[in-house]
C-alpha positions as CSV (number, residue, x, y, z in Angstrom):
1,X,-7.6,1.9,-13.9
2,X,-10.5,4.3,-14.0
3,X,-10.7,7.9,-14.4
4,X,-12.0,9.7,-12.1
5,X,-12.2,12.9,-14.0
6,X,-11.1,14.8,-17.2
7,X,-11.3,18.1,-15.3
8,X,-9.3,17.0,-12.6
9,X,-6.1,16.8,-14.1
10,X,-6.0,17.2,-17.8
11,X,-2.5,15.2,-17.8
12,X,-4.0,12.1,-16.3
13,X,-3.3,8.9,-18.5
14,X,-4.0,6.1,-15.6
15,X,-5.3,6.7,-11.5
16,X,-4.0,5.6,-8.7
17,X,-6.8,7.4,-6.5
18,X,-5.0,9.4,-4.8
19,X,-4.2,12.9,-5.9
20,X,-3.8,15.6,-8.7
21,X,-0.5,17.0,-7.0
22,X,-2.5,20.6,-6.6
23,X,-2.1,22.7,-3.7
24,X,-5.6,21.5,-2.4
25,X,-5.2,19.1,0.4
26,X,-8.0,17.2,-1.1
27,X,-7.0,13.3,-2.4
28,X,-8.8,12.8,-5.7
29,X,-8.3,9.7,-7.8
30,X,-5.3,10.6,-10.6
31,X,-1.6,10.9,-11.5
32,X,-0.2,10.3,-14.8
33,X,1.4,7.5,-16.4
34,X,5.6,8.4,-16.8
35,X,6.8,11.8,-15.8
36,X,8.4,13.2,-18.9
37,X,8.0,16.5,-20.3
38,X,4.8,16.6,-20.9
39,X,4.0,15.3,-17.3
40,X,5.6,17.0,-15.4
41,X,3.8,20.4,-16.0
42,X,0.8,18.4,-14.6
43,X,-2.5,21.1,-14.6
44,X,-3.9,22.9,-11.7
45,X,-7.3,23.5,-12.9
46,X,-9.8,22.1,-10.5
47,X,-10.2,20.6,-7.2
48,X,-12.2,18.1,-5.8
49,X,-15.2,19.9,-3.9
50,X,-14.2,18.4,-0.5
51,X,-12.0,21.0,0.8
52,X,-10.5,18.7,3.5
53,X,-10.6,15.4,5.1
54,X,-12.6,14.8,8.2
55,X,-10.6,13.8,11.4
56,X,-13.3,12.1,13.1
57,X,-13.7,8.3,13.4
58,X,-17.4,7.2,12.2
59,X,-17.4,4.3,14.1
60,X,-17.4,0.3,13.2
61,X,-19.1,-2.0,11.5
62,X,-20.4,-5.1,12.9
63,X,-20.7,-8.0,10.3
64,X,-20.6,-11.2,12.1
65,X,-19.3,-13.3,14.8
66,X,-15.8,-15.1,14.5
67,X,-13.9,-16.7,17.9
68,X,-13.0,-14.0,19.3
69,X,-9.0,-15.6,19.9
70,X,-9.0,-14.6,15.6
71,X,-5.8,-12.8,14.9
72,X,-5.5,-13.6,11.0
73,X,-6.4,-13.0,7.8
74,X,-6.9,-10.0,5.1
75,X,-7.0,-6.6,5.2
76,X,-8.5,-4.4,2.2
77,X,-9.7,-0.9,2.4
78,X,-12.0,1.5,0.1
79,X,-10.5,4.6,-1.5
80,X,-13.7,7.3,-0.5
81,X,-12.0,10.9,0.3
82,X,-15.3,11.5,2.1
83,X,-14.5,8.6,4.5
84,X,-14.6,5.1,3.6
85,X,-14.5,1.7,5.4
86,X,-11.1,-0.5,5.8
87,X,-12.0,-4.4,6.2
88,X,-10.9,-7.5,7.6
89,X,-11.7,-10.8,5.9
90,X,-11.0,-14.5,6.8
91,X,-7.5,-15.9,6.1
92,X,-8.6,-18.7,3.9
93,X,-11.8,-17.0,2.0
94,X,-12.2,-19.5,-0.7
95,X,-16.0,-19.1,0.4
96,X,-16.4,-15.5,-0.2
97,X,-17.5,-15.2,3.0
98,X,-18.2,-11.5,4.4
99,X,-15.7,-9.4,6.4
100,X,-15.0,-9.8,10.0
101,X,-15.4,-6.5,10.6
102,X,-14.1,-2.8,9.6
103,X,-13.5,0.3,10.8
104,X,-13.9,4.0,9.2
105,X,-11.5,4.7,7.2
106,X,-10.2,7.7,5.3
107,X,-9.1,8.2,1.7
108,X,-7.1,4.4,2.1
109,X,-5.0,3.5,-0.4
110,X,-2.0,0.9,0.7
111,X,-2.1,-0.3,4.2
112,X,0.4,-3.1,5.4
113,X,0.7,-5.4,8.4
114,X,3.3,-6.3,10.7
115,X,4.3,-9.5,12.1
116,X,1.8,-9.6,15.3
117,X,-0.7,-9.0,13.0
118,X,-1.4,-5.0,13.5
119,X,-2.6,-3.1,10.7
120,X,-1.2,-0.3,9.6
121,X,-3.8,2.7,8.0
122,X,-2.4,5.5,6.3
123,X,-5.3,7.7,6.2
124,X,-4.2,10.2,3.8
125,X,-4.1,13.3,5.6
126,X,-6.0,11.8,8.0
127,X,-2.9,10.2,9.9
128,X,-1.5,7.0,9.9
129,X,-4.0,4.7,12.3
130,X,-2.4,1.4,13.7
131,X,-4.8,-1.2,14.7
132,X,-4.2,-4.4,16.7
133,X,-5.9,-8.1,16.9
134,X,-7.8,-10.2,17.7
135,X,-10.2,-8.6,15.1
136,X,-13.8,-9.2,15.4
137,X,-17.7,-8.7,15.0
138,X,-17.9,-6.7,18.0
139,X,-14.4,-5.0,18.5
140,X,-12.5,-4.7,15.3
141,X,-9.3,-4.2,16.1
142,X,-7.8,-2.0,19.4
143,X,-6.9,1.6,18.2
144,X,-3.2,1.5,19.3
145,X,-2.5,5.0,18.0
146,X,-3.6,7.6,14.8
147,X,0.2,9.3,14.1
148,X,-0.3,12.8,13.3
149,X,1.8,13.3,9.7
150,X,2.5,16.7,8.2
151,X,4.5,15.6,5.4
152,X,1.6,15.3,2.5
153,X,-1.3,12.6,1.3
154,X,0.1,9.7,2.8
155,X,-0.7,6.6,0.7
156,X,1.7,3.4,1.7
157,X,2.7,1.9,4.8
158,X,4.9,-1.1,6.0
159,X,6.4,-2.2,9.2
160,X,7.8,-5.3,11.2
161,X,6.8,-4.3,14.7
162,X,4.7,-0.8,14.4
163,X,3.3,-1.3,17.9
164,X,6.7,-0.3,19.7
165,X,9.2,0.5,16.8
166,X,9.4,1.7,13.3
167,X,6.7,2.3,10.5
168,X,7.6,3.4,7.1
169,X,5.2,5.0,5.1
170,X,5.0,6.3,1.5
171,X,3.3,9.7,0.2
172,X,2.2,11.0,-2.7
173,X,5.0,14.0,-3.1
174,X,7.8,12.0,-3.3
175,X,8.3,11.5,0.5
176,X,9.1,8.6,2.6
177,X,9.0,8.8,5.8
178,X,9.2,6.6,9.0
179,X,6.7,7.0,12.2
180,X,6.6,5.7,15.4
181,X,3.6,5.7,18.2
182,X,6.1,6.4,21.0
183,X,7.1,10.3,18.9
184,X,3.2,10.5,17.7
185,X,5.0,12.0,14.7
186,X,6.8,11.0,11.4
187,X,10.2,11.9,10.0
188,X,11.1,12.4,6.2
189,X,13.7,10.2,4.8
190,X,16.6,11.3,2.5
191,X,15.7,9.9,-0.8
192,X,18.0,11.6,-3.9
193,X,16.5,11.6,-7.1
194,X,13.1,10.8,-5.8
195,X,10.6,13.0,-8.1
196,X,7.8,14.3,-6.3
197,X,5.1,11.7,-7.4
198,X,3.7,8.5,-5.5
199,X,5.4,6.4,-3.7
200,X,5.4,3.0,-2.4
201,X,7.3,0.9,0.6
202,X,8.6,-2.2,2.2
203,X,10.1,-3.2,5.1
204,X,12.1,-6.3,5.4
205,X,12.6,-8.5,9.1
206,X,16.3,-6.9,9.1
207,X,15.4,-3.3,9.6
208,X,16.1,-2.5,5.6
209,X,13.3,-0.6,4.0
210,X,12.5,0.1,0.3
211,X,10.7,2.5,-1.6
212,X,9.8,2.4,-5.1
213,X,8.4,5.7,-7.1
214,X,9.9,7.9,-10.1
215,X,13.8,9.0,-10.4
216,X,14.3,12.8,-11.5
217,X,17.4,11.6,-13.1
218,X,16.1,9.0,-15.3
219,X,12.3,10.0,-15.3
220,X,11.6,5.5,-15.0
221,X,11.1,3.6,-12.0
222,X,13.1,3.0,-9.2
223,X,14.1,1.3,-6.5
224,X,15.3,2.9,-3.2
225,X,16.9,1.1,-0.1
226,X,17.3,2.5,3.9
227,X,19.6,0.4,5.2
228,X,18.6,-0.5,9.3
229,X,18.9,-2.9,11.7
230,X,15.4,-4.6,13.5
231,X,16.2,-2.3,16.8
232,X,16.8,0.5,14.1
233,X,15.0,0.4,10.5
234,X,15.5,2.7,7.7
235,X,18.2,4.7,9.2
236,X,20.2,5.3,6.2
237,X,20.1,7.6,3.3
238,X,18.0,6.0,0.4
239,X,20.5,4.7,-2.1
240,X,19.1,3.8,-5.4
241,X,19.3,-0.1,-6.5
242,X,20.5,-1.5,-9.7
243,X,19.0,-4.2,-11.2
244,X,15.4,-2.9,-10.1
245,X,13.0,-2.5,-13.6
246,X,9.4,-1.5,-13.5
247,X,7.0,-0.4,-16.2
248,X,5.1,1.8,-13.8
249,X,4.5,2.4,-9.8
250,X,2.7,-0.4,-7.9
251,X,2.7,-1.8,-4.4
252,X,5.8,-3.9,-3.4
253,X,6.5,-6.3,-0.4
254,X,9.4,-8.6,0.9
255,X,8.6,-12.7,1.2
256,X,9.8,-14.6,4.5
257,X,13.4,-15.6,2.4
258,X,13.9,-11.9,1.8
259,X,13.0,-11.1,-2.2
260,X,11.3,-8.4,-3.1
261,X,7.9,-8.5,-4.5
262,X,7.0,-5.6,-7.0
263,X,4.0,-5.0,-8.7
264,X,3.7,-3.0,-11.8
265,X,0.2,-1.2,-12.9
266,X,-1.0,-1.9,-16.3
267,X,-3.9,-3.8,-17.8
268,X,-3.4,-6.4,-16.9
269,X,-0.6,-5.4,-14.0
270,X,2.3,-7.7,-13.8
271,X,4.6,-9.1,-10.8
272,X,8.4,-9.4,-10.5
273,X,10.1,-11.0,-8.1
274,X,13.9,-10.0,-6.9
275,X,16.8,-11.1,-4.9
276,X,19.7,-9.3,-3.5
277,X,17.6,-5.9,-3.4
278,X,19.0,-5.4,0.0
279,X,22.4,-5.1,-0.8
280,X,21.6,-2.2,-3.2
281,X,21.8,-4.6,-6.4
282,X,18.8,-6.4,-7.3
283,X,18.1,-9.6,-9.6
284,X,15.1,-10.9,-11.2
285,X,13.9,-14.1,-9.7
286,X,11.0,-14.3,-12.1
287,X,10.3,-12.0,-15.0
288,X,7.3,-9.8,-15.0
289,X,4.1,-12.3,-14.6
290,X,0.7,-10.7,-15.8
291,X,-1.9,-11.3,-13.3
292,X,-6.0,-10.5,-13.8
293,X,-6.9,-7.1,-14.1
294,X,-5.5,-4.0,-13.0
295,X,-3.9,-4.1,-9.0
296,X,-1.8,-1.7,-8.0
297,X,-1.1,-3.0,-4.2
298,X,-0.2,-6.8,-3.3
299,X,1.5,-8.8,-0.2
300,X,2.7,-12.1,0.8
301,X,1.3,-14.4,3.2
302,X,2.7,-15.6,6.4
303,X,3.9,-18.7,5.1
304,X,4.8,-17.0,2.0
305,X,3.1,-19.5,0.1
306,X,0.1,-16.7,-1.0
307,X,-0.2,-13.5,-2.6
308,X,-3.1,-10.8,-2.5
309,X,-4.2,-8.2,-4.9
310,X,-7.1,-5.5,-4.8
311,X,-8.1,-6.3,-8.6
312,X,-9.5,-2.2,-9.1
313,X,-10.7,-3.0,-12.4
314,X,-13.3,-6.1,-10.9
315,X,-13.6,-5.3,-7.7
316,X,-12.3,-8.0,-6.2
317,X,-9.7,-9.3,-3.5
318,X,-7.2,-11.7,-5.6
319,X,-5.3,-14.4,-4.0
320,X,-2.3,-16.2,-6.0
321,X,-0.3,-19.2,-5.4
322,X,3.5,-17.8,-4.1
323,X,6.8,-19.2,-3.9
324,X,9.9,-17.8,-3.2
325,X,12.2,-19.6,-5.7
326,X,9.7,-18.9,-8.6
327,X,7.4,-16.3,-7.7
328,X,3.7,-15.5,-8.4
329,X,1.5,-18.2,-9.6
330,X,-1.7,-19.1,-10.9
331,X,-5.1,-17.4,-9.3
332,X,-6.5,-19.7,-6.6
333,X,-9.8,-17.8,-5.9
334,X,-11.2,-14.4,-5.5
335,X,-13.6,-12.8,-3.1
336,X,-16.2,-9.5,-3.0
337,X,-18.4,-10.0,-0.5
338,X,-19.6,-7.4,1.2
339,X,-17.1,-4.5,-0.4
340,X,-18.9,-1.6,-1.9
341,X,-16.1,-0.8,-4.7
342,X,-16.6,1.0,-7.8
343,X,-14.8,2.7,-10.4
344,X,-14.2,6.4,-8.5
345,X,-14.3,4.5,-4.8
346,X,-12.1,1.2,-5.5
347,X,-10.7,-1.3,-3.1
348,X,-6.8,-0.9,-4.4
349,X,-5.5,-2.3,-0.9
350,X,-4.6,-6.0,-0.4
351,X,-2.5,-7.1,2.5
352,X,-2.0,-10.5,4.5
353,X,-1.7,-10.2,8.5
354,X,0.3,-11.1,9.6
355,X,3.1,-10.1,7.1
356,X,5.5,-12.7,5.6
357,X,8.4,-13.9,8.2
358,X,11.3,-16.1,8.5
């Protein structure tokens, strides 16, 4: 991925756009590449000049017309700290045709949907901003709620039904944390071990969520599950999984037969696919597949027979074959039109709505 600056944090190796782990409640664009010795004592030295987010909405963006009974397709977002723009696009874009719509965004880096389509935002410090179809030209989305969240830089979120129940959402400090409209607040998980880095998260149609990010014990990747129930998600204490093996951080998801999905950042990024990870004991499906460029976020279709990347390194939306028994496939198509990435404002977020489902 890009750099966003050699000042910012003089430990940086690769970005993931979302912050330098300073006091400053600023999100900038690094973090490094492993946390060992070396890493850890990651440098305070500057700052980003934006001292803070702005709360305010900047209203929508009207692109063009769809029927206005439109309730799928795929989500992306812009990383901008200074406010940025999260899309919708078509289901099917093999076109590149423009986005639906979007709506002001801040600081985006994962967003995830649910299974009645709603989109989940988190918005960095910004909040966590649920939106619900149908999406279109002239209303993008209804804003169901913006969850206040003290707990740090959000940067991942997931959820099954986040209208009336449970969404779980990843920051960059090693929290996870679950929110809900109803409390207009979020709740920090237990997650042992979890070093204070960025994290990413799932949640499956059971109530189990996941969360994968760096072990203080090991100083690799890991995997931790929340056991739940679908009245109850992510109730448990995180308990890390066995099994689980990743290079680096990277976006995962769970498919409509329940494996996981993880991605793993690198140029070019790869993709493994698990079973069992809900039982605390994971196995590969299908081996780390290299996919085009660099991605760091990625989620399975509906039908589970799709998979979407934010390519950060072209600037692209990626769509892949999928299947559950054998994983990520070939590249079908790609799409750009009308996203405004570059390399210190990339589109990293990629998600279908609605989610996967059995």
């Amino acid at each position: 991925m890009r750099f966003f600056s050699a000042a910012l944090c003089t430990t940086v190796a690769v970005s993931l756009l979302a912050g330098c782990s300073g006091n400053s409640s600023s999100p900038s664009s690094s973090m490094p590449n492993g946390i060992g010795a070396g890493a850890q004592a990651r440098h305070r030295v500057a700052t980003l000049a934006i001292s803070k987010l702005p709360s305010a909405k900047i209203g929508q963006y009207r692109l063009h017309n769809v029927a206005t009974s439109w309730t799928r397709g795929i989500a992306t977002a812009q990383f901008t700290p200074s406010g940025g723009t999260s899309w919708v696009y078509p289901k099917n874009n093999t076109g590149n045709a423009p986005p639906i719509c979007g709506n002001a965004s801040v600081a985006v880096n994962g967003l995830g949907s649910d299974q009645a389509g709603d989109v989940e935002i988190p918005e960095a410090f910004d909040g966590i901003s649920v939106y619900a179809p149908p999406f279109t030209a002239s209303s993008c989305g209804t804003l169901l709620a913006t969850i206040p969240d003290s707990l740090g830089q959000a940067e991942d979120g997931a959820a099954i039904n986040a209208a009336s129940g449970t969404i779980v959402v990843g920051h960059n400090d090693g929290i996870v944390a679950t929110c809900t409209i109803s409390a207009d607040s979020c709740t920090e998980l237990t997650s042992p071990n979890m070093y204070p880095d960025f994290v990413q998260v799932a949640m499956d149609v059971n109530g189990n969520c996941y969360a994968d990010g760096y072990a203080t014990t090991t100083y690799s990747i890991s995997l931790w599950v929340y056991s739940g129930t679908p009245s109850a998600p992510c109730t448990g204490t995180g308990v890390e999984a066995t099994g689980f093996s990743e290079t680096s951080i990277g976006g995962i998801d769970v498919d409509n037969k329940g494996n996981l999905v993880a991605l793993s950042l690198g140029a070019p990024s790869t993709v493994t696919t698990y079973s069992g990870c809900a039982t605390g004991a994971c196995t590969v499906l299908q081996a780390a597949h290299s996919i085009t460029g660099e991605s760091i976020y990625g989620h399975v279709g509906r039908q589970g027979e799709r998979y979407v990347t934010g390519d950060v390194t072209n600037g692209t939306m990626e769509v892949y074959s999928y299947n559950a028994a054998t994983g990520v496939g070939a590249m079908l198509y790609s799409f750009n039109n009308g996203l405004t990435c570059s390399p210190t404002d990339p589109c990293e977020a990629a998600a279908y709505m609605p989610i996967a489902q059995k």
